[in-house]
N, C-alpha and C positions, 0 to 999 in steps of 0.2 A: 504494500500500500504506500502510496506518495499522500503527504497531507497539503493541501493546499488551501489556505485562508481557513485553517481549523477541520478543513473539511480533509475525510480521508477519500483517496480516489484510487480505484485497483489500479494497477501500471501496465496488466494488458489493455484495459480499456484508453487510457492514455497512449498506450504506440497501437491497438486501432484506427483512434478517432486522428493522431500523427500521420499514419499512412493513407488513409481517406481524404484527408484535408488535402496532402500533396497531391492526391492525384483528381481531387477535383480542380486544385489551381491548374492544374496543367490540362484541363478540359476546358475551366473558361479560357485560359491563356490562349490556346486552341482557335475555340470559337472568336474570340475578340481580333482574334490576326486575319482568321477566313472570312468575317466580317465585312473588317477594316478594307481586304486585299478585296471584295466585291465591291464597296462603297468609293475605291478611289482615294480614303484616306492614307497618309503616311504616318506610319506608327511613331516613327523616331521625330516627327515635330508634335506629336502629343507627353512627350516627355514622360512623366512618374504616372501619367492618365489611366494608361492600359494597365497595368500594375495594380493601381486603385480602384481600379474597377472592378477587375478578376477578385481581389481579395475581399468586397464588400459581396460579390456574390458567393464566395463560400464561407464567409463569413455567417452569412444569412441561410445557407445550405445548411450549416452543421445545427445552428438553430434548429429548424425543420426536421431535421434528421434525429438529434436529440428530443423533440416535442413528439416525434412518432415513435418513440420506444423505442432505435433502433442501437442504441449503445445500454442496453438492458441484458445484462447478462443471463438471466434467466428466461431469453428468447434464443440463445445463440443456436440450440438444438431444435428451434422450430423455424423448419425452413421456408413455411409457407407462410406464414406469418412476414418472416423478416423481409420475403420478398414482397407482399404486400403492401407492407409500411414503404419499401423502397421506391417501390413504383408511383404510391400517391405522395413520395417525396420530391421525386423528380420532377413529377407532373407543377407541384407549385413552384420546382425552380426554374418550369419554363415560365411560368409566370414572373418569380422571381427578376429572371435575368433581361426578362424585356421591357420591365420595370427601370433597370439599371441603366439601358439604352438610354434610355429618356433623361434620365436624372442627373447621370454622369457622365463626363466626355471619357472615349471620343464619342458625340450621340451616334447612334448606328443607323441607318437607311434602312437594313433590312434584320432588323430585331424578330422577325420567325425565326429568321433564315438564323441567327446567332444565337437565340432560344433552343431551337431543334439541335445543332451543333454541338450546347452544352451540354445538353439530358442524354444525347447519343454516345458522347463520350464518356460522361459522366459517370453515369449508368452502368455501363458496358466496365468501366472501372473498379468502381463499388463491388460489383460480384466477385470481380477478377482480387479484388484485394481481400473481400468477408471471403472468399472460398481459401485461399490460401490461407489465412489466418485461423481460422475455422481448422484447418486441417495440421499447420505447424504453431497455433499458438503455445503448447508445449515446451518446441523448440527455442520462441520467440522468445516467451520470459519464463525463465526456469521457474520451477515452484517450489520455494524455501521449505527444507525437509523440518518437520517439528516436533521435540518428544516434550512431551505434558509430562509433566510432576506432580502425582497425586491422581489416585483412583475414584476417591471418594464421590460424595453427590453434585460438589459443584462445577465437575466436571461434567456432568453427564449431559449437558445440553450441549457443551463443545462435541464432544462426542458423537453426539446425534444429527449436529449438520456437517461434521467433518468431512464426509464423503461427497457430497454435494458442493461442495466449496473447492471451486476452482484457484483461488489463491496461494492452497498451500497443501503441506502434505503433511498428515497425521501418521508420522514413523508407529509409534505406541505412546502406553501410559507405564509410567514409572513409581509402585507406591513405595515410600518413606518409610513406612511403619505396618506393622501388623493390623489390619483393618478389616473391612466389609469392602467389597471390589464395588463398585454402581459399576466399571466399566465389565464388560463379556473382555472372559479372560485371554480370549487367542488374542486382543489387543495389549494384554499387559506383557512388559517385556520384562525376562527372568533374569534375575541380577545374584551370582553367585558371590559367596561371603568374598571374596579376594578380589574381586569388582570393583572397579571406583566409574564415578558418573563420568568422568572425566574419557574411559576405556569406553564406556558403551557410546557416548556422542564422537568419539573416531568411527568404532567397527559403522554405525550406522552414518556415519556424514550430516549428525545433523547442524543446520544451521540456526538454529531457533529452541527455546527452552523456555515452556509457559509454569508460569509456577499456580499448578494449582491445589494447593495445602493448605487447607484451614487450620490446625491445629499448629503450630510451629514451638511450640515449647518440647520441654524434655528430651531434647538430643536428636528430635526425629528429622530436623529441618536440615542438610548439608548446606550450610554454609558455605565451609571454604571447599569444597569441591564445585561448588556454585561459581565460587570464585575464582578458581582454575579453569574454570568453560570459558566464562568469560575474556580471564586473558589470552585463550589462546584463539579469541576472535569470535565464538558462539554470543548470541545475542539473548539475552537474559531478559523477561518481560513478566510482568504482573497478569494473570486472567483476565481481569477487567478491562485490563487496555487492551492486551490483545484483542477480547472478545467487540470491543469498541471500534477497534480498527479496522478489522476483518469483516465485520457482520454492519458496525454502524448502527450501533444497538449497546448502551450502556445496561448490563447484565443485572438484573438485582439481585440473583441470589448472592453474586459475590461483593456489593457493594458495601462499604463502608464511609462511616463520617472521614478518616483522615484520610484516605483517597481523595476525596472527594474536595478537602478543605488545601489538602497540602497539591494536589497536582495541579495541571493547567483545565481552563475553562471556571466554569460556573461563575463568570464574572460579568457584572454588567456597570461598561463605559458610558461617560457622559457623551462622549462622541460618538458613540457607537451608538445609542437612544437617538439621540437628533439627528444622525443620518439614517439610521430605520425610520422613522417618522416623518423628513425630507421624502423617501422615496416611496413609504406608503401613500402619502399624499398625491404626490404624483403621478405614480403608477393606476391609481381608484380613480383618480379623475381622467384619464387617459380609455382607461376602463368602463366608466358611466357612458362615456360618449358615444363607445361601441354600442353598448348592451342596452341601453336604452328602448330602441325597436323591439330587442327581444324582450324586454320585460314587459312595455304593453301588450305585446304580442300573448305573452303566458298569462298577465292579468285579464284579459279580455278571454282566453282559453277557462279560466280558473271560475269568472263568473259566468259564463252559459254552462255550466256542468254542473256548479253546485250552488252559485249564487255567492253575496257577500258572508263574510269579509275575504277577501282576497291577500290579503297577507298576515301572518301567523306571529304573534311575539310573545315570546317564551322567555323567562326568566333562567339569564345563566352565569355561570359564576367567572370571573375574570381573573386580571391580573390583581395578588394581593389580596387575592379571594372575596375579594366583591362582588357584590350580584348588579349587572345590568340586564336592557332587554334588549332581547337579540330578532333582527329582524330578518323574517321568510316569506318565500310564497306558498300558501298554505299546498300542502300536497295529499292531507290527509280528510277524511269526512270529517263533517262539525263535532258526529257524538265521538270520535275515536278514541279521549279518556274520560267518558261518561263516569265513571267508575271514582274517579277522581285519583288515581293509582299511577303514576308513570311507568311505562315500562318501554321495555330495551324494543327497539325495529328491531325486524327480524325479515329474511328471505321470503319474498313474495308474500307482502305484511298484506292483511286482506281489510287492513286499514285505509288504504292509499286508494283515492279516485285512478281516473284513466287516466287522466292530465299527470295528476301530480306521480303515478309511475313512470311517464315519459321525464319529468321535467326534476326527479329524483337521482331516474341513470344518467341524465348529462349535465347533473349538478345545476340546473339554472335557478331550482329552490334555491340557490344559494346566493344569488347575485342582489338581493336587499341585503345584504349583509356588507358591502362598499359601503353602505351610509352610517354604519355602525364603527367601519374604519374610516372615515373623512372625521368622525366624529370622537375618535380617537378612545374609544370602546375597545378595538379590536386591532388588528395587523392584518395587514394581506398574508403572511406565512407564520404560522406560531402553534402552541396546541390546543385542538379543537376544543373549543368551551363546553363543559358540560353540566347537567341540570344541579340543582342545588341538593334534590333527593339522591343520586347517585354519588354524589361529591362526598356526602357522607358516609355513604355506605362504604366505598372506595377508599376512604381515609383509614376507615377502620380496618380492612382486610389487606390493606396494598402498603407496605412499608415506603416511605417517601414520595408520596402521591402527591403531595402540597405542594412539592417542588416544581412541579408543571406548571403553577399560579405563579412562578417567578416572573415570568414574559407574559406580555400581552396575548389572550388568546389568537386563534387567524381564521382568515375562511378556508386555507387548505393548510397544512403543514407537511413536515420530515415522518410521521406518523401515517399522513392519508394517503400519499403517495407510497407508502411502501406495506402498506396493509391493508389489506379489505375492513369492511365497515364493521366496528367494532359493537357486538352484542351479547356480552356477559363477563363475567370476571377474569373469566381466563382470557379474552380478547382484549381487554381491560390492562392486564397484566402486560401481554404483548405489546400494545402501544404507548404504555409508560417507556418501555425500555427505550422505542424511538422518539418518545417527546426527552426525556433525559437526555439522549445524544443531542437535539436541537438544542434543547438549554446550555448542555454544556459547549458546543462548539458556534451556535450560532453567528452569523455573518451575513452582510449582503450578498456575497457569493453561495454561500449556503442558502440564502433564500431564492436569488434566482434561478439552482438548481432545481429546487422547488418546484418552483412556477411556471419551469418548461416542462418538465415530470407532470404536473397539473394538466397541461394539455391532452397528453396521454391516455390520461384517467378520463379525460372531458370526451375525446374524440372514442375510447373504443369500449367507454361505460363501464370500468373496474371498479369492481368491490362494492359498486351503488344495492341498495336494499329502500 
């Protein structure tokens, strides 16, 4: 993992998106010469022109590309999918590039003809480079060998996605002490008395040593053999970070206060507030202007199906745990907590009108919730605000739950993007761990990762209920 502005980012996906970038410049590069060389123009008196033009349209590419899930690792084995997304990628970059024509020099004459030249090349590239990458990403970035320390139970969720986790590679598990294994023993590696940790990270090459021992008193903890790994270049790391790193998900079982207090993150800057709030603003109002038509559009939908009121305000708890009121467009019938009882959405809630199922899965229930951030209630990115009756319940069964009230809630967050729509404790459970990694590492960069992920979710309707 490489971290950039707090944020952690795998390093194949960075020499992916690397090798994709180059090879769409050199398809507009391409298109902008065969253009030029149709239109009559001479490229060498448009100077840094051609250059700045190629580079705003893939600049704009990988946007699009990025908003269509196509640097989503858990699509890489679905091949028809990725070519789907590819194909309604390219189609906007012909839009894209003949957009460019107009805006930037050199202007083009025959912006099809430069449009069609990009996405041909383009295209034809993208495959040529996901198929190879696909096939030796392997080869491309090694995957750091890793042996765990400690059998017990808080390893056992490492465990569990280890196989699935393309980043790295779970050698075995190493216990300390005489214990209860949580891992399946063909994973545990057998350490004869004349063994030192130091013998077994040779025979196996490993690069990497996650420490995960709860108990560290009475001798059971190796120390200075810890500290022979070390010097001899093995990378020594806490569970929590790793599992932070790796996953993007601050772990609760392994969490503690002095982690928590003594590492990096969980800080919030004064400059860091007024530039979230500078570009919330900005962004919502950018945003209103669009969505506008669509929201008359869904309130005129909302009253010929069920009549007023057309929008929904529900009382929710915020930053600092305050209750504000959060504004929706109603998607469910009037009586649907008749009962007076809140309870969790659920799959195919037989609560929900026809409208408000349509306007649930592409999230547009959601777009009264801008006025809540101009209003400075909420965040365009943050963790989703939830009701007051749940907040309690939640505080009592969920260890550091209140921590999510550190930041402004949002209308999409680092949580809704990377989890389906949470309904029960244990889903509960799950998106704490990624509102934690937002708290902890948040940034503008982290938020606009966000909010192109948001597209994503908006365009092919994940995880909506």
């Amino acid at each position: 993992m490489i971290q950039l502005f707090n944020h952690y980012v795998p390093r194949r996906l960075i020499v992916l998106a690397m090798l994709e970038a180059m090879g769409l410049l050199m398809a507009a590069y391409f298109g902008i010469s065969m253009n030029a060389a149709e239109s009559g123009i001479a490229l060498h008196g448009a100077g840094f022109a051609v250059p700045s033009q190629a580079v705003a349209i893939v600049l704009c590419m990988m946007i699009v590309m990025s908003s269509m899930g196509l640097y989503q690792m858990d699509l890489w084995d679905d091949g028809q999918s990725i070519g789907t997304r590819l194909l309604i990628a390219f189609l906007l970059c012909f839009a894209i590039s003949g957009l460019m024509s107009y805006v930037m020099p050199p202007q083009n004459q025959w912006p099809l003809t430069l449009g069609a030249s990009i996405v041909i090349v383009g295209f034809l590239g993208s495959v040529l480079v996901r198929a190879a990458f696909h096939k030796w990403n392997g080869l491309i970035v090694a995957r750091p060998r890793v042996l765990v320390l400690g059998t017990g139970s808080r390893v056992m969720k490492l465990a569990e996605s280890a196989n699935r986790n393309p980043n790295h590679q779970v050698i075995g598990y190493i216990s300390t002490q005489p214990s209860r294994h949580y891992i399946p023993l063909q994973h545990v590696l057998p350490m004869a008395p004349e063994d030192s940790l130091l013998s077994v990270v040779e025979k196996h090459r490993i690069d990497q040593i996650v420490l995960g021992v709860r108990d560290r008193r009475g001798g059971g903890f190796p120390v200075q053999q810890l500290l022979e790994c070390k010097m001899k270049g093995v990378k020594v790391v806490e569970l929590s970070t790793f599992f932070e790193q790796e996953h993007r998900q601050v772990l609760l079982e392994s969490l503690n206060p002095s982690w928590m207090v003594l590492g990096e993150g969980f800080h919030q800057g004064y400059f860091g507030r007024v530039g979230k709030r500078f570009f919330d603003i900005v962004v919502s109002a950018m945003l209103l202007l669009v969505a506008v038509p669509i929201m008359l559009v869904t309130a005129l939908c909302i009253y010929l199906e069920s009549g007023f009121p057309v929008f929904y305000r529900q009382e929710r708890i915020g930053q600092g745990g305050r209750a504000f009121t959060l504004l929706k467009f109603r998607s469910m019938r009037l009586d649907a907590e008749s009962g007076g009882t809140p309870h969790w959405a659920k799959a195919d809630d037989d609560r929900t009108t026809r409208v408000g199922r349509f306007i649930r899965k592409y999230r547009i229930d959601e777009l009264p919730q801008i006025f809540n951030v101009l209003s400075g209630e909420m965040s365009l990115v943050g963790p989703r605000p939830e009701r007051p009756f749940f907040v309690d319940q939640l505080s009592k069964q969920i260890p550091f739950y209140a921590l999510r009230h550190s930041v402004k809630p949002g209308i999409t967050g680092w949580a809704q993007v990377r989890y389906p729509y949470g309904a029960s404790i244990d889903d509960a459970i799950e998106k704490l761990q990624y509102d934690l990694y937002y708290v902890k590492n948040h940034s503008l960069f982290l938020d606009l990762m966000v909010l192109i992920s948001t597209v994503e979710v908006v365009l092919w309707g994940k995880g909506a209920r």
